[in-house]
N, C-alpha and C positions, 0 to 999 in steps of 0.2 A: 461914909467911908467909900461906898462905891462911884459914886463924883469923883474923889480924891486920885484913886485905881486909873479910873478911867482920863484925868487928865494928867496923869501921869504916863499911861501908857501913849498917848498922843504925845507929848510933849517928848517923849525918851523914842519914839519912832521917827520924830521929826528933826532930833538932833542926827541920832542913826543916819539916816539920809543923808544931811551938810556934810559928816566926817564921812559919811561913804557915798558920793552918787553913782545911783547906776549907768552904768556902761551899756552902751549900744554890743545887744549879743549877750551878754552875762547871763547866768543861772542866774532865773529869779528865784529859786528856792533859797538858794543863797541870802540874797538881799529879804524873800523873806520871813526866815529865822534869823538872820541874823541877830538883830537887835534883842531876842526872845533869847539866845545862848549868849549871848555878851550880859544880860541882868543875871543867867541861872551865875555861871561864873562869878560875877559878881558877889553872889546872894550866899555862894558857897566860901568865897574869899573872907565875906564880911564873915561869914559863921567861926570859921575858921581862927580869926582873929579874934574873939571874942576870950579864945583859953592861950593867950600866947608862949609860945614856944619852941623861939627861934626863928620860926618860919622867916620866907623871904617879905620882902614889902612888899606893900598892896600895887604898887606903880611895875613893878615885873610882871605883876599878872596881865596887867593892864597892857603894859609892851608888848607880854607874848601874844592878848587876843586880837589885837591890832595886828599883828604880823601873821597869824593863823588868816587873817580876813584878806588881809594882800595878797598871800600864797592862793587861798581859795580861789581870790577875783585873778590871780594869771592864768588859772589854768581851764578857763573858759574861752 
C-alpha cells in the first residue's frame, strides 16, 4: 500500500506541474502545496459526496481550485 501512496503521490505531482508550470519569479510555496490542497479539496468533495444532498457538482469545485491557483499565480 505504501508503493501504491507513493506512486501516486509522484504521478499526481507530476500532472500538478503540466497543468500548472512554474513561472520565472512565482511563490514557490505556492507551487509547493499546491498539489497537497488541490487532493485535501478533493478528498473533502469526494467525502462530501458520499451522503448526497443537493450539493453542487464535483467539476465547480474543480473550476473554483483551478481559478484560486490563477489568482494565486498573478499575484506574485
Amino acid at each position: 500500500m505504501i508503493a501504491v501512496e507513493r506512486r501516486f503521490t509522484a504521478e499526481t505531482r507530476t500532472m500538478f506541474s503540466e497543468l500548472f508550470p512554474t513561472e520565472a519569479g512565482a511563490d514557490t510555496l505556492l507551487y509547493d502545496i499546491g498539489r497537497d490542497f488541490a487532493i485535501a479539496v478533493m478528498t473533502g468533495v469526494a467525502l462530501q459526496r458520499l451522503f448526497p444532498h443537493g450539493e453542487r457538482p464535483a467539476s465547480d469545485y474543480v473550476d473554483a481550485l483551478k481559478r484560486i491557483f490563477q489568482l494565486a499565480s498573478l499575484q506574485t
